[in-house]
C-alpha positions as CSV (number, residue, x, y, z in Angstrom):
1,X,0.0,0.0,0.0
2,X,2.9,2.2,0.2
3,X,3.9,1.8,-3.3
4,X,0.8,4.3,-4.9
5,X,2.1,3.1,-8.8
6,X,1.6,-0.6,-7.9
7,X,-2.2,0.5,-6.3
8,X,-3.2,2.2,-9.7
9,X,-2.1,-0.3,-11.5
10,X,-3.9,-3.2,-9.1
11,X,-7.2,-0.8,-9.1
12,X,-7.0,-0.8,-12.8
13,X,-6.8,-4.5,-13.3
14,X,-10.0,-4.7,-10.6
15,X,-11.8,-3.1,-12.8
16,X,-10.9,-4.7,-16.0
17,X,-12.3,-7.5,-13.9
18,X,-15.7,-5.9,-13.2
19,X,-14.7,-6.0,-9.3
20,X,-16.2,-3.2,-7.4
21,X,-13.8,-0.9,-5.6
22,X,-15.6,0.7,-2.5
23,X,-14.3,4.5,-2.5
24,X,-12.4,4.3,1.9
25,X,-14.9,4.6,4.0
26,X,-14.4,5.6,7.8
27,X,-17.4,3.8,8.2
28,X,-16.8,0.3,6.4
29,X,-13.0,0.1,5.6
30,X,-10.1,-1.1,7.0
31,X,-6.8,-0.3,7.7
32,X,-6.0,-3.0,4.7
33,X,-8.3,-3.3,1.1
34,X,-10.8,-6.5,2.5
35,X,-13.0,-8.6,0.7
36,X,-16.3,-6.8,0.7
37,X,-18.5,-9.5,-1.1
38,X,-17.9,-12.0,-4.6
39,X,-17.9,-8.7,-6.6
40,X,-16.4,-6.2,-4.8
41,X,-13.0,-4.5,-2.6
42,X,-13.1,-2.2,0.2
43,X,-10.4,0.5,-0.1
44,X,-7.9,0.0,2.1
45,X,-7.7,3.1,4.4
46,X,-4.2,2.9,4.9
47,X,-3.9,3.8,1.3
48,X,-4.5,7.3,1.5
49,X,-1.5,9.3,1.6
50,X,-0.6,11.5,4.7
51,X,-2.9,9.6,7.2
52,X,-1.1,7.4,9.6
53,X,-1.3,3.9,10.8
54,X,-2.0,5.1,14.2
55,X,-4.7,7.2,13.2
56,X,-6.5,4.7,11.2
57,X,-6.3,2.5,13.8
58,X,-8.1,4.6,16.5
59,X,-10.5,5.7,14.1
60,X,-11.3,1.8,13.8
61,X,-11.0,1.1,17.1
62,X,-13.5,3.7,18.1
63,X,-15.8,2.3,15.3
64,X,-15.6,-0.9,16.5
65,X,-16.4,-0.3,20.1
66,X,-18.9,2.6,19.8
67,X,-20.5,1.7,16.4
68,X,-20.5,4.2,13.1
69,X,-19.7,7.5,13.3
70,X,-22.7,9.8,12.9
71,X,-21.3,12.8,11.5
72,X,-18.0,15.0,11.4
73,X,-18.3,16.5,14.8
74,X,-19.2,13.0,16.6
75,X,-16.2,11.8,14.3
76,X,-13.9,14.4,15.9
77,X,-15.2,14.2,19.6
78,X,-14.5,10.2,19.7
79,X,-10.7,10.3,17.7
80,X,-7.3,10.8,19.1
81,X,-7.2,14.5,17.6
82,X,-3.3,13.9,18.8
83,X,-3.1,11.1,16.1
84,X,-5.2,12.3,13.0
85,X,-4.4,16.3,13.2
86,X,-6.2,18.7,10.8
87,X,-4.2,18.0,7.9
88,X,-4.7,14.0,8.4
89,X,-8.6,15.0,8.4
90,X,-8.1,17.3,5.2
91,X,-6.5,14.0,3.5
92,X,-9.5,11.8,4.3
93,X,-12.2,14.4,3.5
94,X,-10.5,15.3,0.1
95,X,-10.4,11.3,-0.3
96,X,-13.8,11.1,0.1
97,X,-13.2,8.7,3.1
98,X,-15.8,10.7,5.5
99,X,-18.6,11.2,2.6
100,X,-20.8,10.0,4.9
101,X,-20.3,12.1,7.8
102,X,-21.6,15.3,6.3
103,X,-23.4,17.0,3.1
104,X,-20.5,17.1,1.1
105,X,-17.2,17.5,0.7
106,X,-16.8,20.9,0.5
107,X,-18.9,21.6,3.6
108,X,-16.9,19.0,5.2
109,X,-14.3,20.9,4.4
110,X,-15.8,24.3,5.7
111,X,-16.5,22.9,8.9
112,X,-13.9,21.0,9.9
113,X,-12.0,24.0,12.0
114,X,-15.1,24.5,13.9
115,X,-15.6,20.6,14.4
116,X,-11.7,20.7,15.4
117,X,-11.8,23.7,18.3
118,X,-15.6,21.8,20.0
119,X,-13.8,18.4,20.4
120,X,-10.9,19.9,21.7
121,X,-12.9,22.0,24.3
122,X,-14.9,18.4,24.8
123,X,-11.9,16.5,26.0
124,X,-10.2,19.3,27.8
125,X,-13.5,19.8,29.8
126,X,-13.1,16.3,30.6
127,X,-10.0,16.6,31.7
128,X,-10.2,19.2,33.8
129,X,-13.7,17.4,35.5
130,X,-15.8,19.9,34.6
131,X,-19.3,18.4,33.5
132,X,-19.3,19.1,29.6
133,X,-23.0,20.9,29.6
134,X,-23.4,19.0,25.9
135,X,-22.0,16.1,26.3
136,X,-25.1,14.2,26.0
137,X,-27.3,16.9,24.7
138,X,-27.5,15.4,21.1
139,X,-29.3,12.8,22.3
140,X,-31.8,15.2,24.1
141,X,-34.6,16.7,21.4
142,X,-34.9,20.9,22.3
143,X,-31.4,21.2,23.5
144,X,-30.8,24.4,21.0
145,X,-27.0,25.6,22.5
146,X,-25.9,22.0,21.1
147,X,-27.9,22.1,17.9
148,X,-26.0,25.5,17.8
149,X,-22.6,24.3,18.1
150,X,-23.3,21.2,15.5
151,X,-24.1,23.1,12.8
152,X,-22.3,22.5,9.3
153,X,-21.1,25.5,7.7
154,X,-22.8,24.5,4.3
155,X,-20.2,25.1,1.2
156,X,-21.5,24.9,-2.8
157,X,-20.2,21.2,-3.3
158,X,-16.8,20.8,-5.3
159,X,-17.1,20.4,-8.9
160,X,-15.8,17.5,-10.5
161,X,-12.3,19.2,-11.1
162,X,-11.8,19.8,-7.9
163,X,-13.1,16.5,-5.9
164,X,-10.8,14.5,-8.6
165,X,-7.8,16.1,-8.2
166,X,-8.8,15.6,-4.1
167,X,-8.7,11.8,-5.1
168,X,-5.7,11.4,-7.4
169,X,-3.7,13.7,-4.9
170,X,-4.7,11.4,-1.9
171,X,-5.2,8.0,-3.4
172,X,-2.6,8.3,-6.4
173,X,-6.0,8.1,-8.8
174,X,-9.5,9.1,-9.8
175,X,-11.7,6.6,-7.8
176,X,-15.1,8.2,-8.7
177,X,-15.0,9.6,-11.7
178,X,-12.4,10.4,-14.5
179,X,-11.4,14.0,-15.6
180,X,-12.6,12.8,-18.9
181,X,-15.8,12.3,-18.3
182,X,-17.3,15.8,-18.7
183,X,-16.3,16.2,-22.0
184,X,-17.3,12.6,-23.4
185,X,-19.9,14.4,-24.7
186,X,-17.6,16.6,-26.9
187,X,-14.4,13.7,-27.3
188,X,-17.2,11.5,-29.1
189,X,-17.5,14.1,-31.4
190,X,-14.0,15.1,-32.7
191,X,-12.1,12.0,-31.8
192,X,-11.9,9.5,-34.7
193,X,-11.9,6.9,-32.3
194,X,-11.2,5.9,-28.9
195,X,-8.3,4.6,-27.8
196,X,-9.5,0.8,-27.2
197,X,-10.8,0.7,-30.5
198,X,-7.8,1.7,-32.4
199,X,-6.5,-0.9,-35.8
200,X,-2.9,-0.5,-36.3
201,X,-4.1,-1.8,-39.7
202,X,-6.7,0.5,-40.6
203,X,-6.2,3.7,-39.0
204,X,-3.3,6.2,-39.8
205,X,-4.0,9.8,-39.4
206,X,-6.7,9.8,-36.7
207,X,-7.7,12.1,-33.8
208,X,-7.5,11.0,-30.3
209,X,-8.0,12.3,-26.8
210,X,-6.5,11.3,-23.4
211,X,-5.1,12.6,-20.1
212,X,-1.8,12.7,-19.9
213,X,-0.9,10.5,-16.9
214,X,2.7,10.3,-17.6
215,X,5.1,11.8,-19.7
216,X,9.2,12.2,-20.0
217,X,11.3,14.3,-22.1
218,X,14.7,13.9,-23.2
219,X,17.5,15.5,-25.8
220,X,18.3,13.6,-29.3
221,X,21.5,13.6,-30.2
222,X,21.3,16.7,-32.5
223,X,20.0,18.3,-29.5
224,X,16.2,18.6,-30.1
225,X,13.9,17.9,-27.3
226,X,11.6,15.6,-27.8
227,X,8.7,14.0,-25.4
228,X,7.4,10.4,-24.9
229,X,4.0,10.8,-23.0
230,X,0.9,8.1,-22.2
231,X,-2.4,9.0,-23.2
232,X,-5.7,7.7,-21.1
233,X,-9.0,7.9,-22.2
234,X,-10.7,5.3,-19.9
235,X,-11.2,2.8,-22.4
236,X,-7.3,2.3,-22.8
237,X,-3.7,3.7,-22.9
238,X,-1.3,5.1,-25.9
239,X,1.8,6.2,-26.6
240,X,2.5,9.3,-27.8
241,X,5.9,10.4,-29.5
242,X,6.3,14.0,-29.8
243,X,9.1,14.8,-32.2
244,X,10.8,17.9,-32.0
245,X,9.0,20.5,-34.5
246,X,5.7,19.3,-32.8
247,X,7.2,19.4,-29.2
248,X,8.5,23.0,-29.8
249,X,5.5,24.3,-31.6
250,X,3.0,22.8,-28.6
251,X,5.5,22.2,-25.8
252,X,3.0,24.6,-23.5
253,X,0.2,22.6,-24.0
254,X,2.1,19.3,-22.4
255,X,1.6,18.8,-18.8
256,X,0.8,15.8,-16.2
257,X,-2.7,15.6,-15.6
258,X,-4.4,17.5,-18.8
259,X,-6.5,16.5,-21.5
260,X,-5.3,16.6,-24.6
261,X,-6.7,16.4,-28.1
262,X,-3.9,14.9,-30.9
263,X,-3.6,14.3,-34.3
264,X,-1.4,11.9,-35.8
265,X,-0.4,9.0,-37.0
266,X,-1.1,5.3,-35.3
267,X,1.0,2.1,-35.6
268,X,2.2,-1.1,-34.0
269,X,4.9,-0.8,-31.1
270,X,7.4,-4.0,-32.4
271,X,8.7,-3.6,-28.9
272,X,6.3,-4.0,-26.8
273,X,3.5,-4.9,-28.7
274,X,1.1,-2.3,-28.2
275,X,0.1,0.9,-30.1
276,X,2.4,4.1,-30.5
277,X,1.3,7.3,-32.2
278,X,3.4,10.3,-33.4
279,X,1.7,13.6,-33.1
280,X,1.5,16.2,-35.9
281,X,-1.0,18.4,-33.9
282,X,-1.9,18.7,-29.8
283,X,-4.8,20.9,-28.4
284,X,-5.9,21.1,-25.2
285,X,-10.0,21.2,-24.7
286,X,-10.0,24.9,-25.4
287,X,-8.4,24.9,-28.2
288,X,-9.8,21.8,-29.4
289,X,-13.2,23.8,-28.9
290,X,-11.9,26.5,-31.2
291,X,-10.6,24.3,-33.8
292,X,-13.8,21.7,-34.4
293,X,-17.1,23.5,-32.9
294,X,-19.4,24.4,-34.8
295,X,-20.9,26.5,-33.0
296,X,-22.2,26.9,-29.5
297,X,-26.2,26.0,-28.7
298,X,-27.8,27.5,-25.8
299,X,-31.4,26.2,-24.9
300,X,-33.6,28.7,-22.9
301,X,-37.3,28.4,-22.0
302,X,-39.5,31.2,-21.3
303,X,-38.8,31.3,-17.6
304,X,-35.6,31.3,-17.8
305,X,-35.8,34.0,-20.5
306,X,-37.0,36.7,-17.9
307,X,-35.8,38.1,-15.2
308,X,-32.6,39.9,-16.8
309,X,-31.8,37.0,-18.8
310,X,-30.5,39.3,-21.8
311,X,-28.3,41.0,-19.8
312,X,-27.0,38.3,-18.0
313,X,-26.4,36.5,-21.0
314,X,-24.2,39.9,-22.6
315,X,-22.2,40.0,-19.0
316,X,-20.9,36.1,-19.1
317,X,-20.7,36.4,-23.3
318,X,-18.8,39.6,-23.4
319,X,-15.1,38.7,-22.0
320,X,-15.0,35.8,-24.5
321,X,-15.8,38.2,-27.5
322,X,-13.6,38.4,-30.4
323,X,-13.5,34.3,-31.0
324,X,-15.0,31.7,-34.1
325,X,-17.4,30.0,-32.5
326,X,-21.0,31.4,-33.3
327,X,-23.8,31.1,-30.7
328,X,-27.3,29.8,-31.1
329,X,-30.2,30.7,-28.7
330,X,-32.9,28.0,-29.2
331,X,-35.6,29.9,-27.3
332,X,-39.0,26.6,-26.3
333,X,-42.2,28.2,-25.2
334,X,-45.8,26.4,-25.0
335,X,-46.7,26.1,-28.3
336,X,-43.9,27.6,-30.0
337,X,-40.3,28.0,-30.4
338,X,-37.5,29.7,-32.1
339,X,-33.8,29.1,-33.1
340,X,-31.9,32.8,-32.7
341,X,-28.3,33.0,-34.1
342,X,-26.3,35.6,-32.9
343,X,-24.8,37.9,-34.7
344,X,-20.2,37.9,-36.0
345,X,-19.9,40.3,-33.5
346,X,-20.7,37.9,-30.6
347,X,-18.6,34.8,-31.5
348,X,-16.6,33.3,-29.0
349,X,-13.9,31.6,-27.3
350,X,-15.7,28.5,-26.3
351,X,-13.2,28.3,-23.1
352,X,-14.1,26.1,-20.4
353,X,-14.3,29.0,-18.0
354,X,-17.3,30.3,-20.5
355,X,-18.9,26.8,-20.4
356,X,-18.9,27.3,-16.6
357,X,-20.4,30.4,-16.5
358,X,-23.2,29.5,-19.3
359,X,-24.0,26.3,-17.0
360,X,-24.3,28.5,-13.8
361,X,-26.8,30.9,-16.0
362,X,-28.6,28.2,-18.1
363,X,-27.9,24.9,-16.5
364,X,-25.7,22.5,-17.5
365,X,-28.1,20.3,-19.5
366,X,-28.5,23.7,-21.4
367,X,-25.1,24.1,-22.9
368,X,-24.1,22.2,-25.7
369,X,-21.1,22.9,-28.2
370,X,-21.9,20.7,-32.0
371,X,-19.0,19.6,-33.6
């Protein structure tokens, strides 16, 4: 468990296996991955980088004598707070290891502090024999002062950027979710195919996409740079040889951890047996966006068409002015409906910053980008 490359790499053959892997849990997990059932593995809790052995253990040991753990701040009153500090918390929140314990994530996250100080005033009340005036009260209906104090400081939860890059920073992976997922919607549309479907035989020049999940670079012997990086889509891996004109011409766009979208040329690895690819072209989504929409199609009922809506609408367009991609308004009432284009003036940068703000002021189901 200490070795987080060998864990991916056992996670990912779980899955190839259809075998359920149960996101930790400081409810259900161990300090080890366990046999939940015929299909499925707990995540070992011991897996999650920062958090001790010593605090796993008393958070089991409490578990096991006093039954679940209701929520954060019973979580915090019945741990050594000696053994799993704040930043061991942090590391099991952002790990999504206490889902259970709150709203969300990011109110987990909110409240934690306050969580933090009323367990430490708990046990040093206790220690002191003073007679903690709450220490039963959540069991006791009407007892407002401890409602009062329990209270979760409710955040806006995380969007899926953020909670994923929680997991693979904690677990060495995405556990619920992929960073490619959002924009499967979009991949399906420019990518020629995905990466499990790929034919050595048939396909040359194709388009793929792909998070880069682990690249090197190195000088030739001329002296040109040149990169060797691993694409993953989810349905499989790919190398990717980027030669010097294409490393220098893209060279910003080619990080660990970002999607990419690449053109190029496919063919069998003779030394390992797999696929390699040489790129010719690399975007990342918002350039991709630039390069293949066709244009951008917002969907507005009449509701949502009051209230400022037109204004609204100029605020979130107007700082993404002055790109290619048209816009489309498909406005629905009852019993009729129209399809406004906007006019040259108001194409776009179809960034993913816009797509954000669009969702926030249309809804995400709203937003759509044709290829």
């Amino acid at each position: 468990m200490d070795n987080t490359d060998k864990v991916v790499t056992l996670i990912e053959d779980a899955r190839e296996m259809k075998l359920d892997v149960v996101s930790p849990n400081v409810n259900a997990c161990d300090y080890k991955f366990a046999v939940k059932d015929d299909r499925g593995i707990f995540y070992g809790l011991g897996a999650i980088k920062g958090v001790g052995e010593g605090a796993i253990e008393g958070i089991i040991n409490s578990r096991q004598q006093d039954g679940p753990f209701l929520d954060l701040f019973d979580f915090c009153q019945r741990i050594d707070l000696k053994k799993a500090n704040k930043r061991t918390l942090e590391g099991l929140i952002r790990a999504g290891a206490m889902d259970d314990l709150g709203p969300n994530r990011a109110t987990l996250m909110a409240t934690l502090e306050s969580a933090v100080q009323r367990a430490d005033q708990h046990h040093k009340n206790l220690a002191s024999g003073q007679n903690d005036m709450f220490g039963v009260a959540h069991s006791l209906p009407g007892e407002s002062a401890e409602e009062e104090t329990r209270q979760f400081i409710v955040a806006k939860d995380w969007d899926d950027e953020i909670r994923l890059t929680g997991e693979k920073e904690t677990l060495g992976l995405y556990l619920t979710g992929h960073p490619i997922d959002r924009y499967e919607h979009e991949i399906n549309q420019i990518v020629s195919k995905r990466i499990v479907e790929l034919n050595p035989k048939s396909d040359q020049n194709i388009t793929v996409a792909g998070l880069v999940v682990a690249m090197r670079t190195m000088n030739t012997k001329r002296g040109d740079r040149i990169a060797f990086i691993t694409l993953d889509d989810r349905t499989g891996r790919l190398e990717l040889a980027v030669f010097s004109e294409a490393y220098n011409q893209h060279r910003d766009l080619i990080a660990k951890d970002r999607l990419l979208v690449v053109e190029g040329e496919v063919s069998l690895d003779d030394y390992t047996g797999g696929l390699k690819m040489s790129a010719n072209k690399i975007y990342d989504i918002d350039h991709a966006r630039e390069a293949f929409a066709r244009q951008l199609v917002l969907t507005v009922d009449q509701q949502k068409a009051g209230n400022g809506f037109i204004r609204g609408l100029s605020d979130v367009l107007d700082p993404f002015r002055q790109g290619h991609c048209p816009i489309r308004v498909d406005y629905q009432q009852a019993g009729a409906s129209a399809q406004i284009q906007l006019g040259a003036n108001w194409r776009v940068r179809p960034t993913d910053e816009l797509m954000r703000r669009l969702d926030e002021l249309v809804g995400r189901e709203q937003v759509k980008v044709e290829y």
